[in-house]
C-alpha positions in Angstrom: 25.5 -13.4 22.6 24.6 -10.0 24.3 23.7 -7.0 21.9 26.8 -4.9 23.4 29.4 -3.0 20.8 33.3 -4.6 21.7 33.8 -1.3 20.9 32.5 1.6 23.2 30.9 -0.9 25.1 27.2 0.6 23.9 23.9 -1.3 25.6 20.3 -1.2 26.0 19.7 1.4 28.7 16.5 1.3 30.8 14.3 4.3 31.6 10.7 5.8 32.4 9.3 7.7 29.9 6.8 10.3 32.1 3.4 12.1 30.8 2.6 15.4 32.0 0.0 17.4 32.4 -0.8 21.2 32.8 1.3 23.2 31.4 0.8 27.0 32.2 0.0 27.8 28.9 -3.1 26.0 29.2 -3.9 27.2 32.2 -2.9 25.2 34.8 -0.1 25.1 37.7 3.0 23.8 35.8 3.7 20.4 34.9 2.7 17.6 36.7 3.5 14.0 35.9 0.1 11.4 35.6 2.2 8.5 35.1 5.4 6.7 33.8 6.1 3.8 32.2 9.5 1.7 31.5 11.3 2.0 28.0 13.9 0.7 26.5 16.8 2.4 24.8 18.8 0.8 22.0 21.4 1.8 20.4 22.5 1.7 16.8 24.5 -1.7 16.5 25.1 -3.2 13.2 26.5 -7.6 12.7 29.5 -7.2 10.6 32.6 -9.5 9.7 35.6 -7.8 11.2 39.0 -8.3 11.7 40.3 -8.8 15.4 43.7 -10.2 16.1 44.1 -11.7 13.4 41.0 -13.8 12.9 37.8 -12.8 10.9 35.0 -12.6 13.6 31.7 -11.9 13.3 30.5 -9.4 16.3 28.1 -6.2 17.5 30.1 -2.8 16.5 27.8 0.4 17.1 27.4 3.0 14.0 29.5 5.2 15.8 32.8 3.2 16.3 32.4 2.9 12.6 32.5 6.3 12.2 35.1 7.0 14.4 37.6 4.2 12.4 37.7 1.8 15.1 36.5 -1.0 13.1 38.4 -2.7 10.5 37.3 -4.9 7.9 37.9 -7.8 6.3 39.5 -7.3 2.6 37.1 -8.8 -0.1 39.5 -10.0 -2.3 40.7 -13.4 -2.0 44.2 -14.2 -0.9 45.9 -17.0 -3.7 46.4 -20.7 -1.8 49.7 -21.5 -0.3 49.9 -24.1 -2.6 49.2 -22.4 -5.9 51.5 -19.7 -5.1 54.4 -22.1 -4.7 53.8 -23.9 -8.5 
């Protein structure tokens, strides 16, 4: 399974990070860029129990659907059997 929020759909993004060189305050032309190399972004995703339809699932939910009250979780206390309900 991906690392993707069901959420806000939240992935790893891709990028280059760049280093410069010669800034003006040190004398030289303005900025230049030496190199780049790729980097990875990830986001903030936490494995929690929640509820969807219904069923207790366990799935990827970012920090910030949390925040926002998207996600709800399952209650810890224990529901009584059927069975011992009905004695």
């Amino acid at each position: 399974m991906s690392r993707v929020c069901i959420f806000t759909g939240k992935r790893t993004s891709v990028g280059w990070t760049r280093s410069e060189k010669g800034a003006r305050r040190d004398g030289g032309v303005g900025n230049k860029i030496k190199g780049r190399t790729k980097r990875k972004v990830k986001p903030n995703l936490k494995r929690l129990k929640i509820v969807v339809d219904g069923q207790t699932t366990m799935a990827w939910v970012s920090t910030r659907a949390m925040k926002r009250g998207l996600v709800i979780r399952p209650s810890k206390i224990k529901a009584a059997p059927a069975a011992a309900a009905a004695n």
